[in-house]
VOTORPA-949113 format. One record per residue: residue in three letters; x, y, z of N, C-alpha, C in turn. Coordinates in pm, whole numbers, always signed. Layout:
<"ALA"; <X; Y; Z>; <X; Y; Z>; <X; Y; Z>>
...
//
This chain:
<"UNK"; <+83; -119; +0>; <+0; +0; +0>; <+87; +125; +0>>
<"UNK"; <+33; +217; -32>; <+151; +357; -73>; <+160; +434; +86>>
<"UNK"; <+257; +473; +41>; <+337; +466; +193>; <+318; +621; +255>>
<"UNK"; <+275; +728; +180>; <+244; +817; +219>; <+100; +873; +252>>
<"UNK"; <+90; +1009; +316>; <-28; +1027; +312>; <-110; +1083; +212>>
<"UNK"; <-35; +1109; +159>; <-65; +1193; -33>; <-89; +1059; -108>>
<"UNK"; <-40; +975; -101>; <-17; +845; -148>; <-136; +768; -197>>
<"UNK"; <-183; +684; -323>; <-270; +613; -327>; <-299; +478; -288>>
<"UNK"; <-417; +469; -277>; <-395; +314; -254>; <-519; +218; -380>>
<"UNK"; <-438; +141; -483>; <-490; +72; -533>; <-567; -57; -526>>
<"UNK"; <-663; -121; -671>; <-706; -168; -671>; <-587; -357; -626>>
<"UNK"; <-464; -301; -680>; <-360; -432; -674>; <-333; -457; -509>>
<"UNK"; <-293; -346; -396>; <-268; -296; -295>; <-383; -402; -229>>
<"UNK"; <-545; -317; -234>; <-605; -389; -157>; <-629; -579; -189>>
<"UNK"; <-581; -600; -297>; <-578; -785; -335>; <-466; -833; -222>>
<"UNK"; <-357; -763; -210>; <-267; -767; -172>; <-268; -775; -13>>
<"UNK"; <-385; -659; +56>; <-441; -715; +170>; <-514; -823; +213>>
<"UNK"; <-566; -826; +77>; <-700; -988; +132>; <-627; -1108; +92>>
<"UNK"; <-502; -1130; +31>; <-391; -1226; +6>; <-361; -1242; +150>>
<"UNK"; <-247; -1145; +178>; <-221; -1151; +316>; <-331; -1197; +439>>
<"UNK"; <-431; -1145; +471>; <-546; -1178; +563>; <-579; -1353; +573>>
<"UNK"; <-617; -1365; +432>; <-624; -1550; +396>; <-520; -1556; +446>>
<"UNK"; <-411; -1591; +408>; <-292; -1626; +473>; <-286; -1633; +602>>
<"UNK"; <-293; -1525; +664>; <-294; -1538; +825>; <-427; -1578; +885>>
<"UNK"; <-486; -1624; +820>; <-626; -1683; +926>; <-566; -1833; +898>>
<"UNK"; <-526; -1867; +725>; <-458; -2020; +745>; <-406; -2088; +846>>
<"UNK"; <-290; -1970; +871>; <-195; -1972; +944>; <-212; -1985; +1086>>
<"UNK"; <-346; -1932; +1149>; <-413; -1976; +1257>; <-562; -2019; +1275>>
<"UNK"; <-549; -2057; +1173>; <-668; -2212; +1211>; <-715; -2247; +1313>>
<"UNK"; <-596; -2299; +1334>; <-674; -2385; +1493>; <-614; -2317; +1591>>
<"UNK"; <-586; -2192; +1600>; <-532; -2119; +1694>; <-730; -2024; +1713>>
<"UNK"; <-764; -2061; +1643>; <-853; -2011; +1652>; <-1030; -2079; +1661>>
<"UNK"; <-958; -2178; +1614>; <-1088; -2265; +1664>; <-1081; -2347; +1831>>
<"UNK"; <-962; -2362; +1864>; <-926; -2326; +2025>; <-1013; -2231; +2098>>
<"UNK"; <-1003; -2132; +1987>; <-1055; -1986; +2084>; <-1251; -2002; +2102>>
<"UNK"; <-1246; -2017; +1994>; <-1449; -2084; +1987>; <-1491; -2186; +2034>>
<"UNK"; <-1376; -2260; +2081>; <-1422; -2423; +2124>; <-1457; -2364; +2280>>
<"UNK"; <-1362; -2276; +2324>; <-1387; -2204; +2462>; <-1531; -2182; +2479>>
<"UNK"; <-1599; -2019; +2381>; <-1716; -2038; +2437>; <-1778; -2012; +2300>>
<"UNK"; <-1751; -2107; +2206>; <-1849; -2075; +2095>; <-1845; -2207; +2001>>
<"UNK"; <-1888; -2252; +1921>; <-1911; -2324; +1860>; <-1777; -2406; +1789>>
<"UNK"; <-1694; -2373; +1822>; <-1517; -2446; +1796>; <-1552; -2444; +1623>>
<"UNK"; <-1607; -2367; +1524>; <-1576; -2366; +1379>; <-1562; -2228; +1384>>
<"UNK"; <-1522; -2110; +1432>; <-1472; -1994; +1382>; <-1335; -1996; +1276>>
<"UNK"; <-1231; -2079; +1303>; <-1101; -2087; +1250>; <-1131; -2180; +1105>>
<"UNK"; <-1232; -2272; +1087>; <-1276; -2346; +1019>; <-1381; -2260; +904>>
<"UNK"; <-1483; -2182; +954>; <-1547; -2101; +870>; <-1455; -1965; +806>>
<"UNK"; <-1351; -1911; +932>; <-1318; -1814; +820>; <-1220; -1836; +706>>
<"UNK"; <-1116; -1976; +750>; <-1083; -2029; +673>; <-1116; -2051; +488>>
<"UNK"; <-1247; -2135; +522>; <-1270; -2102; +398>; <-1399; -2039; +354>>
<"UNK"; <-1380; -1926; +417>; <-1476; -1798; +370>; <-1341; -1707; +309>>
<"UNK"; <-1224; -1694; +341>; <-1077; -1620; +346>; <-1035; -1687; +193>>
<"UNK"; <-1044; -1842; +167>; <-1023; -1881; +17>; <-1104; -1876; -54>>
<"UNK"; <-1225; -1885; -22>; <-1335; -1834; -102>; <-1284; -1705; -214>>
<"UNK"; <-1308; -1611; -109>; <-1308; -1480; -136>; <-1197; -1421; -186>>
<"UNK"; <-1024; -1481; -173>; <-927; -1467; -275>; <-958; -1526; -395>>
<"UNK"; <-1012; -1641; -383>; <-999; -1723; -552>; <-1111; -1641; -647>>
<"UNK"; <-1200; -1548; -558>; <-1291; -1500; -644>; <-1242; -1385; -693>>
<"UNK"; <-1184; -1304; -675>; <-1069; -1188; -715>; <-916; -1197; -715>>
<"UNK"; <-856; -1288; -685>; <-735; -1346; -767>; <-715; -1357; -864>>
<"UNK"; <-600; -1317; -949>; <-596; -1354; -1127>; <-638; -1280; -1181>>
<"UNK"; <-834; -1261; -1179>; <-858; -1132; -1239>; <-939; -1068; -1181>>
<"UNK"; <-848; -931; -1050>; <-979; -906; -989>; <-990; -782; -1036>>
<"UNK"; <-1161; -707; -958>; <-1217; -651; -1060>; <-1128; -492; -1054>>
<"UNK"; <-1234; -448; -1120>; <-1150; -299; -1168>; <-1093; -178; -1083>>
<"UNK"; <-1199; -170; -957>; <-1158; -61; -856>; <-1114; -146; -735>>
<"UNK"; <-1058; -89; -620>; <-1077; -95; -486>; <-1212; -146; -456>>
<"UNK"; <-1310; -28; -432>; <-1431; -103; -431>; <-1494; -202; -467>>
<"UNK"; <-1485; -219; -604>; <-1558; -313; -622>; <-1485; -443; -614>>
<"UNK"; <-1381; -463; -590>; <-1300; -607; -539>; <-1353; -632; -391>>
<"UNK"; <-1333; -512; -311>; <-1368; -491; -146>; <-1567; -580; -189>>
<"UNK"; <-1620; -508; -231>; <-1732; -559; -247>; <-1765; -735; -307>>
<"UNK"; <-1695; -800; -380>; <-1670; -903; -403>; <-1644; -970; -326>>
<"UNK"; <-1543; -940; -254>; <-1468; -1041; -121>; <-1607; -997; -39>>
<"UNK"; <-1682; -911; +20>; <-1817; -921; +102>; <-1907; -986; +28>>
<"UNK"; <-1928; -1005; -67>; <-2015; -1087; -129>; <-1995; -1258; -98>>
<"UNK"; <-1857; -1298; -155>; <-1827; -1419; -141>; <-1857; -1463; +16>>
<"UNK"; <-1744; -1337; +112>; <-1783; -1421; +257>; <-1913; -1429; +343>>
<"UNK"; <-2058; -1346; +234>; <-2195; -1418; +329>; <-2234; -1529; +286>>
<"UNK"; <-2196; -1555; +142>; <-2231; -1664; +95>; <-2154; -1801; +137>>
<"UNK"; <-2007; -1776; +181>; <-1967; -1916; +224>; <-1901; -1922; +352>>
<"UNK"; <-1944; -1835; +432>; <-1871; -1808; +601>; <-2035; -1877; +631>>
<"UNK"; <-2006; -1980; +780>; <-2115; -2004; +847>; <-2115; -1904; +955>>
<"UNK"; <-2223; -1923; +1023>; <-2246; -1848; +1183>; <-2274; -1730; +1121>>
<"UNK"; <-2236; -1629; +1256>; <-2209; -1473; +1231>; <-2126; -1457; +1142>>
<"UNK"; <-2004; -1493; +1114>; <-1887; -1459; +1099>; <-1897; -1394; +970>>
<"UNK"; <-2005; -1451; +875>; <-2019; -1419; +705>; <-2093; -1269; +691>>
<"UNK"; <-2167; -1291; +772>; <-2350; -1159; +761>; <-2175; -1087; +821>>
<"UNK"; <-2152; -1098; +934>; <-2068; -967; +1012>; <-1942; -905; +865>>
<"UNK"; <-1842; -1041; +862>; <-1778; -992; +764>; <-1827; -953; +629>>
<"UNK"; <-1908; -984; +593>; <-1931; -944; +482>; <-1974; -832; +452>>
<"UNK"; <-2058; -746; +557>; <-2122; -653; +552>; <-2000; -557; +592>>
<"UNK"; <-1880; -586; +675>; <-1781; -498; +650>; <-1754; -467; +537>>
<"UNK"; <-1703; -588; +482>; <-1649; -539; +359>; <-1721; -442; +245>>
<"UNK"; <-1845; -514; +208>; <-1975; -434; +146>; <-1989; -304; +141>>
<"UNK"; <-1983; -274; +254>; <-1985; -121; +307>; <-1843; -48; +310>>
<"UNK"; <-1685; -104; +288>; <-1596; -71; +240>; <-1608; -53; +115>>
<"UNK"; <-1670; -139; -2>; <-1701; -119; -131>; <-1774; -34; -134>>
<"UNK"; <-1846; +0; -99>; <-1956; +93; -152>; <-1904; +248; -122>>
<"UNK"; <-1869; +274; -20>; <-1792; +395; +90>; <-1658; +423; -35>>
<"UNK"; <-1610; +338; -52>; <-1503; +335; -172>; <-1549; +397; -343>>
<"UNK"; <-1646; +323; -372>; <-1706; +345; -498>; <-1645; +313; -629>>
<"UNK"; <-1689; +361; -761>; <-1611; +315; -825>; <-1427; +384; -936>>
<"UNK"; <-1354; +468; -795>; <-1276; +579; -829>; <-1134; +419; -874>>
<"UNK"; <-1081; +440; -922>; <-934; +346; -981>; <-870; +364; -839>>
<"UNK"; <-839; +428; -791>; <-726; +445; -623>; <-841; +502; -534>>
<"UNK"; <-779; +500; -412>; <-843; +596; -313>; <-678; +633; -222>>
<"UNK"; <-708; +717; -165>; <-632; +760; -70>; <-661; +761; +86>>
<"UNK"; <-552; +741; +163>; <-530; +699; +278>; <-650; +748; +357>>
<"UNK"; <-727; +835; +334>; <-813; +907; +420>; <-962; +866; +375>>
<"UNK"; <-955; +832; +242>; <-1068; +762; +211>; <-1111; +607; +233>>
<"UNK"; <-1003; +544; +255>; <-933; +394; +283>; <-1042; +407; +414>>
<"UNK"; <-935; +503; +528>; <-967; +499; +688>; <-1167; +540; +681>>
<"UNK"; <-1176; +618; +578>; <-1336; +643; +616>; <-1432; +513; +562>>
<"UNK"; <-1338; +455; +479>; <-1429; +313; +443>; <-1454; +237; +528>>
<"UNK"; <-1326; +233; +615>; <-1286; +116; +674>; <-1400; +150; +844>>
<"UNK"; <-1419; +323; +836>; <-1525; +308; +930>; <-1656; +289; +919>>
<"UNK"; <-1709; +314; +784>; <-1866; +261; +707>; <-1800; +113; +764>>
<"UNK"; <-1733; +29; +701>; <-1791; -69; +756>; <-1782; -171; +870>>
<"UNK"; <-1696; -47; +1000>; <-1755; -124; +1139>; <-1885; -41; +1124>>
<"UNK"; <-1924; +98; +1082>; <-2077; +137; +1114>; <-2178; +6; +1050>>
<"UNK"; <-2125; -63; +954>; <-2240; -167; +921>; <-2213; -322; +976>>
<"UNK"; <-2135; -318; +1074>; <-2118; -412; +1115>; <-2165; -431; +1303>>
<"UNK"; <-2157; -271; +1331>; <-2246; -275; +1417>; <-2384; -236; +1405>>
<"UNK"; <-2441; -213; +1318>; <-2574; -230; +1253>; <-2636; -374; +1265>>
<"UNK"; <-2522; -477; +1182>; <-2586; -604; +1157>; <-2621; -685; +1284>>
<"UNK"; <-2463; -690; +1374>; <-2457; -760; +1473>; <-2538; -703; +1588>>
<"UNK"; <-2557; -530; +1586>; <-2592; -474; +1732>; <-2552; -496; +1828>>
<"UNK"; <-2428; -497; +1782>; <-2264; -507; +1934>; <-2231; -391; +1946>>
<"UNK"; <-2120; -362; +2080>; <-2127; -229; +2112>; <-1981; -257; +2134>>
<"UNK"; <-1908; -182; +2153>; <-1759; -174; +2227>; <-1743; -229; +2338>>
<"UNK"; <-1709; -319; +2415>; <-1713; -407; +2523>; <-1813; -515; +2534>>
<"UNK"; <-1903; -568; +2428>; <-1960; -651; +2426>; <-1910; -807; +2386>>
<"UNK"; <-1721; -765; +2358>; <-1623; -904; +2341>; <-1677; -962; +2214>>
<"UNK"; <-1678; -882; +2139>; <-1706; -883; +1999>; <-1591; -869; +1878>>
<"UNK"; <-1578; -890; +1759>; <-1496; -766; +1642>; <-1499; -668; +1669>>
<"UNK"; <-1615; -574; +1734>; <-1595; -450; +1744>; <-1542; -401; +1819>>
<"UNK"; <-1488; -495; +1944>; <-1396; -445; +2038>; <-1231; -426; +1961>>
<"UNK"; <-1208; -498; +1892>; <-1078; -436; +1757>; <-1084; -399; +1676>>
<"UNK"; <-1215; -376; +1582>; <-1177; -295; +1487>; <-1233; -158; +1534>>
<"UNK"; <-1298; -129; +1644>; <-1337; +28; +1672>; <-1173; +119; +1756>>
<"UNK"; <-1135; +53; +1768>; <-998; +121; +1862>; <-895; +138; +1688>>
<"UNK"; <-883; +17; +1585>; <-818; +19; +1467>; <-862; +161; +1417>>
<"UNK"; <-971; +171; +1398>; <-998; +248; +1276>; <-990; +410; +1377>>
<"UNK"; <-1030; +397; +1446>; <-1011; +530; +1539>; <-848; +580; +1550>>
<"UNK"; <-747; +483; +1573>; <-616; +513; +1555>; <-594; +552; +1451>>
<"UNK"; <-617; +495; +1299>; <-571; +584; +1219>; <-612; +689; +1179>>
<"UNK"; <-765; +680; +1210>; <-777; +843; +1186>; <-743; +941; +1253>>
<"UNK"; <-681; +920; +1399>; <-614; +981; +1470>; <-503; +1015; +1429>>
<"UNK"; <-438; +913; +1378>; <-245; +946; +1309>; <-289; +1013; +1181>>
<"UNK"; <-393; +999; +1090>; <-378; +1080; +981>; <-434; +1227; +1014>>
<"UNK"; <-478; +1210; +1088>; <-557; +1387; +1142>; <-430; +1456; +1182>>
<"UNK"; <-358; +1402; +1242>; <-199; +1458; +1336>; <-147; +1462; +1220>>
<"UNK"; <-129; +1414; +1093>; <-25; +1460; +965>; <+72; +1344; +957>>
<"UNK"; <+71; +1207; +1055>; <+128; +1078; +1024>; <+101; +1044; +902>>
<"UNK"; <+239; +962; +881>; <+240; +902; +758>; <+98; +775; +735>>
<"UNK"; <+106; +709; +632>; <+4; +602; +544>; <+96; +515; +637>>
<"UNK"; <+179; +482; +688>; <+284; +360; +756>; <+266; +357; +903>>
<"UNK"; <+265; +488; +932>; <+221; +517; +1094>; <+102; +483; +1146>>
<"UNK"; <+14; +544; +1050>; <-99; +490; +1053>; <-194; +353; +1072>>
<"UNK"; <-116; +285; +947>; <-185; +118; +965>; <-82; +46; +1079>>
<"UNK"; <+41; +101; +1164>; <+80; +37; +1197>; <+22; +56; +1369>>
<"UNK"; <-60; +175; +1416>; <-143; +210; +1474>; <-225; +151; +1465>>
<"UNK"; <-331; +145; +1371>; <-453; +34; +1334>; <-402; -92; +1427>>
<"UNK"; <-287; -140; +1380>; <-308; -275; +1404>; <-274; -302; +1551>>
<"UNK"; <-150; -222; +1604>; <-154; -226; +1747>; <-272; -194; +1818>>
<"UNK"; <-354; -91; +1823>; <-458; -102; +1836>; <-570; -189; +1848>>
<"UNK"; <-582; -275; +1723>; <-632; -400; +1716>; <-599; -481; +1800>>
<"UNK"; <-488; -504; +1784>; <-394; -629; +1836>; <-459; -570; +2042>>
<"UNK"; <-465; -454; +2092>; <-447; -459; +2234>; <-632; -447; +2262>>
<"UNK"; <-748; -433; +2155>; <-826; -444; +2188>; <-859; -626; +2185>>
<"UNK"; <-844; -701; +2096>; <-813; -819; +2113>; <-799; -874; +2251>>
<"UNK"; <-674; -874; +2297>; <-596; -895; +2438>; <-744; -833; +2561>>
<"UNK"; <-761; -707; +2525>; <-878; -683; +2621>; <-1023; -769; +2638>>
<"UNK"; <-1048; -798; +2530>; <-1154; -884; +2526>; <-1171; -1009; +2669>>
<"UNK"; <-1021; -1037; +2671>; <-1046; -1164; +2745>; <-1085; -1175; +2918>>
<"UNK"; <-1077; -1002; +2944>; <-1136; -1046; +3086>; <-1261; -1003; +3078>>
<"UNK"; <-1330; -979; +2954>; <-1492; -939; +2910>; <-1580; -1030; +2966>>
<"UNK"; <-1679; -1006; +2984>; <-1798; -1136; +2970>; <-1885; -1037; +2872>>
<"UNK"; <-1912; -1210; +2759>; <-1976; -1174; +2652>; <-2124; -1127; +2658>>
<"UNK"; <-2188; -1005; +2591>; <-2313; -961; +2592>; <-2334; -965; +2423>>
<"UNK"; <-2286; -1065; +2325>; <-2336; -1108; +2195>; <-2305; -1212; +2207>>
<"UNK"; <-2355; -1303; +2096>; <-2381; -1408; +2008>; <-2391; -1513; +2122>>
<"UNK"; <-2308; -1654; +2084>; <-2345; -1737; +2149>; <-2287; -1764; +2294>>
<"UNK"; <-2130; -1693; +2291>; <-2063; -1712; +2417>; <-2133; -1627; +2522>>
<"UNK"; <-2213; -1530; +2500>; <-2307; -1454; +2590>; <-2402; -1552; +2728>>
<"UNK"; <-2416; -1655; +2616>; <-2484; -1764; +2707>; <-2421; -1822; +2757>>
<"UNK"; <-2267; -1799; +2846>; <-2212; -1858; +2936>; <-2217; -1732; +3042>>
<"UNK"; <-2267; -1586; +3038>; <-2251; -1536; +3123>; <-2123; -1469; +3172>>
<"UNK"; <-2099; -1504; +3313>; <-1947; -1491; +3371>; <-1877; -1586; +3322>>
<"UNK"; <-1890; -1708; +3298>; <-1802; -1772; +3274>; <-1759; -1751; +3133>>
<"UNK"; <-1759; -1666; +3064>; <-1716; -1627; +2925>; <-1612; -1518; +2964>>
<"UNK"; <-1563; -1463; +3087>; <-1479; -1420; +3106>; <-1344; -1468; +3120>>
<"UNK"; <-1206; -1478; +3092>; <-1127; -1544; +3111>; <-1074; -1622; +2997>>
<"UNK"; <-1135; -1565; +2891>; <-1119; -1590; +2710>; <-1137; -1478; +2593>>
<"UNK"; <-1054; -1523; +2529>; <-1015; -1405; +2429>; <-1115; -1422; +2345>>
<"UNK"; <-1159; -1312; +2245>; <-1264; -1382; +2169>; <-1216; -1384; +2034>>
<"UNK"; <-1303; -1503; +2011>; <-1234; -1539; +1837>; <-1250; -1457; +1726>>
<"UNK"; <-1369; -1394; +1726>; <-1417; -1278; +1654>; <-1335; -1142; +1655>>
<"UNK"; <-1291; -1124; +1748>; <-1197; -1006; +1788>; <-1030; -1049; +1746>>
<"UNK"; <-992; -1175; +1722>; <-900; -1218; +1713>; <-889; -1238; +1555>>
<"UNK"; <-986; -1251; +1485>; <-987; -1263; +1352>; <-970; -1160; +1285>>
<"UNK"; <-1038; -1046; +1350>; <-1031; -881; +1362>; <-897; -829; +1348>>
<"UNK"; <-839; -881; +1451>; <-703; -819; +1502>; <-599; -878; +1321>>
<"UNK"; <-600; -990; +1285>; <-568; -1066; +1175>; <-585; -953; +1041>>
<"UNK"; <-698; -939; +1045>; <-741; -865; +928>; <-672; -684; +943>>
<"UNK"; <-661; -622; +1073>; <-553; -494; +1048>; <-398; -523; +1067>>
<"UNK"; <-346; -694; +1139>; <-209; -727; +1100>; <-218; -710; +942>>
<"UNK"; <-287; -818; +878>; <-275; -841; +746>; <-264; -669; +672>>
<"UNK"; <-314; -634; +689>; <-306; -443; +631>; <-147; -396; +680>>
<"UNK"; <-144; -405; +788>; <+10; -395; +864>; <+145; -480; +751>>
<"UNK"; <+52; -572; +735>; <+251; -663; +718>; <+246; -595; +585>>
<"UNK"; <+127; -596; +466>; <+89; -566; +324>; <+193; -443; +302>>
<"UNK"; <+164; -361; +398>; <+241; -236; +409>; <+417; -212; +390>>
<"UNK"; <+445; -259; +481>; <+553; -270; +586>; <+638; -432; +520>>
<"UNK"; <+632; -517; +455>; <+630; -644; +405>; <+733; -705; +578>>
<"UNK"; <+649; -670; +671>; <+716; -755; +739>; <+713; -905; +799>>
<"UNK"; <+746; -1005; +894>; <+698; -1134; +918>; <+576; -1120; +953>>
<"UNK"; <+546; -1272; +1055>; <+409; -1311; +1120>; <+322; -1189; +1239>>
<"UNK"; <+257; -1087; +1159>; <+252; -965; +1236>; <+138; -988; +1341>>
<"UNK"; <+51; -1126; +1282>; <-44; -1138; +1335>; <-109; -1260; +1366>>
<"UNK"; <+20; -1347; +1461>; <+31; -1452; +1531>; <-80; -1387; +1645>>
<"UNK"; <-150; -1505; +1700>; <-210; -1554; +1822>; <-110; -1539; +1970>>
//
């Protein structure tokens, strides 16, 4: 992704994120179906899996023409082949990144960060999770708030996603002394405290994956 804040970010750039993302959900699989077996249905690492190949092989090779409308593709593919929440939630991120995007050839860093907040706004729409409800939205609302924080201050396109993802990465970590008030781990109550949540952890994956895309660095977004 272009490294400045003047900088664009293309239709090749964002393939380049959802390459990376598949990759690191591969890569923790069962680091993550561990995490759902705790208090959720033990196929989170299994559904995003292949909701994550899905959705590369469908814009791989030849994907489509803008940002958007690739972003919108990959949300398309993952309601149709993610089970549980995981598809309606992700997908409607992405969706709402496509659309927020539109159909311009690049966008820039500031239009990226406003996509990227349409679609936690439609993702807390779908789910009706809140920030501490030990959800995705407990990492991607701290992500997307950091970079628009570093790009408002005049940080670079690098500072920025690398904010996002720490961010991510420490709302993640917070999750686990939560007790869940969504989906299914909710129905353990207190005892859903004392676990990280998988949803938030998949989260955290998806602003590493933006992070390493950037930066081409190692495993940014190990478990």
């Amino acid at each position: 992704m272009a490294d400045t804040v003047a900088g664009e970010v293309s239709t090749d750039d964002l393939l380049a994120w959802v390459r990376a993302f598949a990759r690191l959900v591969e890569e923790n699989r069962e680091a993550l179906t561990e995490l759902d077996a705790a208090i959720g249905d033990a196929d989170h690492g299994a559904n995003m899996h292949r909701g994550t190949t899905a959705a590369l092989a469908a814009v791989d090779g030849a994907p489509p023409a803008s940002p958007g409308a690739l972003a919108k593709k990959v949300g398309m593919t993952l309601v149709s082949t993610v089970g549980g929440a995981s598809g309606p939630l992700y997908g409607t991120f992405f969706l709402r990144v496509g659309t927020a995007l539109g159909d311009a050839a690049t966008a820039t860093p500031a239009e990226v960060v406003a996509a990227l907040r349409a679609g936690i706004e439609g993702v807390v729409a779908r789910g009706r999770a809140e920030a501490g409800d030990k959800t995705m939205v407990d990492a991607l609302t701290p992500a997307v708030a950091a970079a628009e924080e570093a790009l408002a201050a005049g940080r670079s396109w690098t500072e920025a996603l690398t904010a996002a993802a720490g961010a991510a990465a420490a709302g993640r970590d917070a999750t686990t002394a939560m007790v869940a008030r969504k989906g299914r781990a909710s129905y353990l109550g207190e005892r859903s405290a004392g676990h990280q949540d998988p949803g938030a952890t998949s989260a955290a994956l998806l602003l590493a994956a933006a992070a390493e895309t950037l930066l081409g660095r190692g495993a940014a977004g190990s478990t």
